[in-house]
C-alpha positions in Angstrom: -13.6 -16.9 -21.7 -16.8 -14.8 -20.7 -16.8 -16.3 -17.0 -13.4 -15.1 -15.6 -13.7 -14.6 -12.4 -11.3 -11.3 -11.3 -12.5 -11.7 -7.4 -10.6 -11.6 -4.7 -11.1 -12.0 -0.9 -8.8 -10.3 1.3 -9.6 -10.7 5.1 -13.1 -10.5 4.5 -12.8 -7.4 2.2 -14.9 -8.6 -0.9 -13.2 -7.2 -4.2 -13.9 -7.4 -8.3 -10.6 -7.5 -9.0 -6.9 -7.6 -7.2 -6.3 -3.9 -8.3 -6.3 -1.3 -5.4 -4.7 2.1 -5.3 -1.2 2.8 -3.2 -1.4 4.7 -0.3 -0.3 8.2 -0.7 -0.4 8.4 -4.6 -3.6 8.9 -5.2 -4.6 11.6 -2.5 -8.5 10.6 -1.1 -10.3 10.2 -4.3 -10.7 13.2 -5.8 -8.6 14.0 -8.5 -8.7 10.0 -9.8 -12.5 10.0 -9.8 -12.0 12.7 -12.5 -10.5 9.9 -15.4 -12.3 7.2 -14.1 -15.1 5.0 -12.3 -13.5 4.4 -8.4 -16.2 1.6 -8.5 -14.3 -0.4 -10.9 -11.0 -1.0 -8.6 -10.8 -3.7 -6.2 -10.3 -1.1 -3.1 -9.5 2.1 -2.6 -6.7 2.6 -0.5 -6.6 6.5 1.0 -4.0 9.1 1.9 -2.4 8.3 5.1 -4.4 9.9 8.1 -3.0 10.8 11.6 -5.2 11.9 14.8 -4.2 15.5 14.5 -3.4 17.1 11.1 0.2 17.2 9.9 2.1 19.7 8.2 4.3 17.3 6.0 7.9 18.2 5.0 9.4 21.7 3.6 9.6 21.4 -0.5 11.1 20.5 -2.2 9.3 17.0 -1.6 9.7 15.0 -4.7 12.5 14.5 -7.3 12.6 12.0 -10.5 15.7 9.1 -10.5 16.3 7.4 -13.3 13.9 4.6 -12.6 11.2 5.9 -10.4 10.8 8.9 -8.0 11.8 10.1 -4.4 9.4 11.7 -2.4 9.7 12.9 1.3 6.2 14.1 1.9 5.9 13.5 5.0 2.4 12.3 5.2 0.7 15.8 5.3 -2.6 15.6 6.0 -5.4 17.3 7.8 -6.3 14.7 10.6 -9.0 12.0 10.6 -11.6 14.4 11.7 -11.6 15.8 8.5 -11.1 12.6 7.2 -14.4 11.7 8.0 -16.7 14.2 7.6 -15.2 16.4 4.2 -12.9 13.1 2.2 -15.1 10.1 3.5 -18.4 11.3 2.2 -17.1 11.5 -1.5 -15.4 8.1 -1.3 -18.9 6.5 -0.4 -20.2 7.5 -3.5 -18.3 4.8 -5.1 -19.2 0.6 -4.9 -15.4 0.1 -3.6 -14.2 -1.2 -0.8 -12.2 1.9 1.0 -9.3 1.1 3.4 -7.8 3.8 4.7 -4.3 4.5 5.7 -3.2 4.6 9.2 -0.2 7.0 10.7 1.2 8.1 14.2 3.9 9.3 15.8 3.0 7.1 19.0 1.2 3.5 19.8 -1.7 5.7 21.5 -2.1 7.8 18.3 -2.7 4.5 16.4 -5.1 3.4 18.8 -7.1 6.7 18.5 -6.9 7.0 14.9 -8.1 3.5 14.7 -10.9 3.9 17.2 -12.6 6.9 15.6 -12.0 5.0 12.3 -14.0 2.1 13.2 -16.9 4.1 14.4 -17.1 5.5 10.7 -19.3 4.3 8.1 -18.2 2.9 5.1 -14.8 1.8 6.0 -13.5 -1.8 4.8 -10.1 -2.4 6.7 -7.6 -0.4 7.9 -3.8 -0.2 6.8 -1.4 0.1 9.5 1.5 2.5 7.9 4.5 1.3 10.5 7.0 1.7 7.1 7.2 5.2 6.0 10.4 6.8 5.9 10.2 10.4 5.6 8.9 11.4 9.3 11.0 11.6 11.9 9.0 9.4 14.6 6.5 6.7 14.3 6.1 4.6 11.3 9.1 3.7 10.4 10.7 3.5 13.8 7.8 1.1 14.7 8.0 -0.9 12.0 11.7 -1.8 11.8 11.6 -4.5 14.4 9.7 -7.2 15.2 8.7 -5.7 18.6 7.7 -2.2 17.2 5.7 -3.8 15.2 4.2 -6.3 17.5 3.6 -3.5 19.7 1.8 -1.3 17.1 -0.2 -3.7 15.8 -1.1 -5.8 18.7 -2.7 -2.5 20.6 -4.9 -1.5 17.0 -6.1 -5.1 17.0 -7.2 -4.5 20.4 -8.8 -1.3 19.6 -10.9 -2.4 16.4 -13.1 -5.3 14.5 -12.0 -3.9 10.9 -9.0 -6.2 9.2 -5.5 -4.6 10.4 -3.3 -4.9 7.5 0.4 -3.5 8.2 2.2 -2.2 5.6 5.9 -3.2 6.0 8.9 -1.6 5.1 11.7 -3.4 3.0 14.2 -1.3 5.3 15.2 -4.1 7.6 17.4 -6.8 7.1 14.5 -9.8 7.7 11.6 -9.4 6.3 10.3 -12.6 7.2 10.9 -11.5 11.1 9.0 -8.4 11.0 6.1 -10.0 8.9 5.8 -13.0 11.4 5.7 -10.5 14.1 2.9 -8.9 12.3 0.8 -11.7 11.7 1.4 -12.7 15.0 0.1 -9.7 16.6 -3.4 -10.2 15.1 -2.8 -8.9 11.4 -5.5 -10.1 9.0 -3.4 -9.4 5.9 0.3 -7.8 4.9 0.3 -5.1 2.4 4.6 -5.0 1.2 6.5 -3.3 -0.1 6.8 0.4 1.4 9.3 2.7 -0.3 13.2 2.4 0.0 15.5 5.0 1.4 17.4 7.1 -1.0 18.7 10.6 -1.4 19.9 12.2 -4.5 22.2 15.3 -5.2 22.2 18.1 -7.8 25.9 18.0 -9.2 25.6 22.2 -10.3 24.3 23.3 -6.9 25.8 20.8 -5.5 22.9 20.7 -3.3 20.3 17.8 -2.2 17.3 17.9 -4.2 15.3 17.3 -1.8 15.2 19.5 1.5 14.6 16.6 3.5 18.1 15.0 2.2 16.3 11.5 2.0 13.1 10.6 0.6 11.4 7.3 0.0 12.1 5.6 -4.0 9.6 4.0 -5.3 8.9 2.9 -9.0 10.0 0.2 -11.7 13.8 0.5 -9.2 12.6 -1.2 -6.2 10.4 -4.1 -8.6 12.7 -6.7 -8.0 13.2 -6.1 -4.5 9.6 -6.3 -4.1 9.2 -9.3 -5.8 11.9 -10.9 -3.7 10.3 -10.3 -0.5 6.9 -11.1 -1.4 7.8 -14.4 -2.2 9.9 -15.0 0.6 7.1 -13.7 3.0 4.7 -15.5 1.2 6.5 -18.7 1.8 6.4 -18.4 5.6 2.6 -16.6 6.3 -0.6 -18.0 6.3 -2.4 -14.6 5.7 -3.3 -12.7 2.2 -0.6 -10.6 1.1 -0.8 -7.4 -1.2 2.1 -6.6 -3.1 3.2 -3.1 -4.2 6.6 -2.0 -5.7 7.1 -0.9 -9.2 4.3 -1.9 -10.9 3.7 -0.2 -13.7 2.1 -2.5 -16.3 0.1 -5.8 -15.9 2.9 -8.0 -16.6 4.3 -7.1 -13.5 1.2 -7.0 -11.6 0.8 -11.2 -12.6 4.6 -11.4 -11.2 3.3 -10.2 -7.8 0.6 -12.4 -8.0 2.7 -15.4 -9.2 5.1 -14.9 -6.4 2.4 -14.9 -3.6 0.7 -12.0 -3.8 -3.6 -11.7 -3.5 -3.6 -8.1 -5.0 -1.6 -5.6 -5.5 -1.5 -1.3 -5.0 -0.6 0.9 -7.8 1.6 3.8 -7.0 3.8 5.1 -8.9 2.8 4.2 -12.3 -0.4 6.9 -11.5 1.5 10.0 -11.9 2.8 8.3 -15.3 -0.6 7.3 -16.5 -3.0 8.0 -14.5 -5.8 4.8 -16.5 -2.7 2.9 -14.8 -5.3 0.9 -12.9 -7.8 0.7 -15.1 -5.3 -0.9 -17.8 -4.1 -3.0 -15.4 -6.9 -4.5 -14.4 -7.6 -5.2 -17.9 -4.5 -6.7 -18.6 -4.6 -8.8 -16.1 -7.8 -10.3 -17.4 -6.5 -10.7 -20.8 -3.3 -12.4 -19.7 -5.5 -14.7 -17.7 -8.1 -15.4 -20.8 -5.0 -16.1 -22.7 -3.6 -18.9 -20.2 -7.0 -20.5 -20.0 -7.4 -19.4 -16.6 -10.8 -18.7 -14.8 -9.9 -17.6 -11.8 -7.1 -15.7 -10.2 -7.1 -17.5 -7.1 -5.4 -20.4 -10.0 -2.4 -17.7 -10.5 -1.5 -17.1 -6.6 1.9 -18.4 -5.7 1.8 -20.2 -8.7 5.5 -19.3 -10.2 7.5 -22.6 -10.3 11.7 -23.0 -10.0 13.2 -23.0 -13.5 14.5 -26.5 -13.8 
């Protein structure tokens, strides 16, 4: 079928394809560019960026599990200054929407981050990180109720004309409740999951491998849960939703899709393979050609109860 049509549209953001990179795993553009064409994802999705730079957590920062990683970075980075005028510059270079990543440790960091942001060329949306576990104010303390996040999210929408799109954590015991309150508060789209909280010991040292003690798992582990919740969210918003959670291969890209999902983020998968993307993307298309399908727009939400 030579007219598939791989487009998506998420709050405005005009995309090729429903493939975008995962905050955090694929730094600002960089190394990636080096196996392939940025141009040929659906977005770009940067490094998360905070008003002043941040030192990130003491290493070790990242350990293997069985099914996946833990990492407690700790969002290091060196501020959105430098954001825009060394890492912003490169990512221009490329016919791809970029959306960058958002972090604070208060709601009137987000609100300057956000504002220097939108006076930036180039810049398609902005992801509102209110999920990350591994620092130890902000994000995740925002983003685990309803009225952090309304509170976080209402003041950005307030300071910009880009589409907000949280990310949420799966760290709450309602999803649904934290998403509504997001959606509520002006988002344009939900980007879910973040990572999960885990720790994990070495049995000889008997010491935690990582020197933060927790760090957030991510890989083919937390799939299901993923899955679950983008369904369930899906089921009670009227906004696009990007999924992210374990996937590693395109069949499990067109289960995120099938469940709800508009596009998804590649995350993990990238320090596996790093053509992840690319060979998603073009799985996705062939899984599509084989269905008869023309358009992915036909494949959102389209799973069905087994009967």
């Amino acid at each position: 079928m030579s007219d598939l049509n791989l487009s998506v549209n998420i709050a405005g953001i005009k995309m090729k394809n429903p493939v975008m990179t995962a905050s955090g795993t694929s730094g600002f553009g960089e190394e990636m560019a080096e196996f392939f064409d940025l141009g040929k994802l659906g977005a770009f999705v940067t490094k998360g960026t905070s008003l002043h730079p941040w030192k990130g957590n003491e290493t070790p920062r990242t350990t293997e599990t069985p099914a996946g990683m833990l990492n407690a970075i700790g969002l290091q980075n060196d501020g959105v200054e430098a954001f825009i005028t060394k890492k912003l510059p490169f990512l221009r270079r490329f016919a791809v929407p970029i959306i960058v990543n958002v972090v604070g440790h208060s709601v009137e960091e987000y609100i300057e981050v956000t504002k220097r942001l939108s006076d930036a060329e180039g810049i398609a949306a902005l992801e509102i990180n209110v999920s990350c576990p591994n620092v130890k104010e902000g994000c995740m303390v925002f983003g685990s109720s309803a009225k952090g996040i309304a509170e976080v999210i209402s003041a950005v929408r307030a300071a910009t004309t880009l589409p907000v799109i949280p990310k949420l954590t799966p760290n709450v015991t309602d999803i649904v409740e934290t998403a509504l309150a997001a959606v509520d508060s002006g988002a344009d789209a939900l980007c879910l999951i973040n990572t999960l909280l885990g720790t994990a010991i070495d049995i000889k040292t008997r010491a935690f491998k990582l020197a933060n003690i927790t760090g957030g798992l991510s890989g083919p582990a937390i799939k299901p849960i993923a899955l679950r919740m983008v369904y369930q969210v899906a089921q009670a918003v009227r906004v696009p939703i990007i999924g992210v959670g374990g996937i590693m291969h395109a069949s499990d890209a067109v289960e995120f899709i099938l469940a709800g999902a508009s596009a998804v983020q590649i995350g993990t998968a990238t320090f596996f393979n790093p053509m992840s993307c690319m060979d998603i993307i073009d799985g996705i298309a062939n899984y599509a050609k084989s269905q008869g399908i023309s358009s992915i727009g036909e494949l959102i939400g389209a799973a069905r109860q087994l009967k």
